[in-house]
C-alpha positions as CSV (number, residue, x, y, z in Angstrom):
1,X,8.3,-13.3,-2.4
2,X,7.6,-10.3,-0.4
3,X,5.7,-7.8,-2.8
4,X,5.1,-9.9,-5.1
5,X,1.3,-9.6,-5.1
6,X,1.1,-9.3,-1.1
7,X,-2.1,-9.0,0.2
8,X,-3.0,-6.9,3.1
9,X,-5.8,-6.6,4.9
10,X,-6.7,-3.7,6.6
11,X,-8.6,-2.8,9.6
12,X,-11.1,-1.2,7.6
13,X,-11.7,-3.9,5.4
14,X,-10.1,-2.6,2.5
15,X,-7.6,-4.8,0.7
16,X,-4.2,-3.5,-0.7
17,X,-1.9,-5.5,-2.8
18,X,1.5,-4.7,-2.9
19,X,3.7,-5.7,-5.6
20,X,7.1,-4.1,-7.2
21,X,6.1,-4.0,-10.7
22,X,8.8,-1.4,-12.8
23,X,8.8,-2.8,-16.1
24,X,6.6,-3.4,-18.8
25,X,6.1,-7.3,-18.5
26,X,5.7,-7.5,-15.0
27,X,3.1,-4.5,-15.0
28,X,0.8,-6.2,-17.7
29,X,1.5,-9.4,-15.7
30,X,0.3,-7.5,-12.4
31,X,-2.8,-6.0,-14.4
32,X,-4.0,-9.3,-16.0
33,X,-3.8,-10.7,-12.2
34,X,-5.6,-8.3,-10.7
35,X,-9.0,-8.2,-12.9
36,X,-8.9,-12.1,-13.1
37,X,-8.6,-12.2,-9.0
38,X,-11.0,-9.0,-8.5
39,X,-13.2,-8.7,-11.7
40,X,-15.5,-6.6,-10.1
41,X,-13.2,-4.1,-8.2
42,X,-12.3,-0.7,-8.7
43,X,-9.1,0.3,-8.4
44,X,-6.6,3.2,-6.6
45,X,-2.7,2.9,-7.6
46,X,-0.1,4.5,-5.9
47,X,3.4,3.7,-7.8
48,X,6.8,5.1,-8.2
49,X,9.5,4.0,-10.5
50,X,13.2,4.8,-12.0
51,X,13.2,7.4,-14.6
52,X,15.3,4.0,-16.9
53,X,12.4,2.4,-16.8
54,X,9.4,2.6,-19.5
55,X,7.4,5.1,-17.3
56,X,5.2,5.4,-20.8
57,X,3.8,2.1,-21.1
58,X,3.6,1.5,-17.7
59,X,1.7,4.8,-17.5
60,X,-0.8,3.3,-20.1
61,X,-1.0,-0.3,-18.4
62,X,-1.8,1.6,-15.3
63,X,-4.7,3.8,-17.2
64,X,-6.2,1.0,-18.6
65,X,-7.8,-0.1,-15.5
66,X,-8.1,3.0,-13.3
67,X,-8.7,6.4,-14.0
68,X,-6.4,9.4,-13.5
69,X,-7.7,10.8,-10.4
70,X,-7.1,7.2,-9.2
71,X,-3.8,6.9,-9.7
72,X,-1.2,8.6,-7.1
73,X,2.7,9.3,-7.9
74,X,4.9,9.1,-5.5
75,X,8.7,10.5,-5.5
76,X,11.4,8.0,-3.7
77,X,14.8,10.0,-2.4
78,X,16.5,7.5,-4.8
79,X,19.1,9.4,-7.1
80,X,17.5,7.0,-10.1
């Protein structure tokens, strides 16, 4: 499905996966996918998600395989 681990290409030659991840399962899930396809990468995030969801272990997931300055918030105009 669409965001479900999309890959983009882009002109530069830098590859961005897109994926909706906003939960705890499916954000391990995303993180175990992405160092057994790139094992060798480094990574950037940018993520937003619904104050309901688990924003604390999602926040860890996240900082297990990037570090802070490599992670970007964003803010949707979503009243969630």
């Amino acid at each position: 499905p669409p965001c479900r681990f999309e890959k983009v290409q882009r002109d530069d030659g830098v590859t961005v996966i897109l994926d909706v991840a906003h939960n705890p399962p499916a954000m391990e899930y995303l993180a175990q996918k992405l160092k057994a396809t790139y094992p060798d990468s480094n990574f950037r995030f940018v993520t937003g998600m619904s104050s309901d969801k688990d924003l604390a272990v999602c926040g860890r997931i996240l900082l297990s395989m990037a570090e802070p300055s490599q992670i970007h918030l964003v803010e949707a105009a979503h009243p969630r």
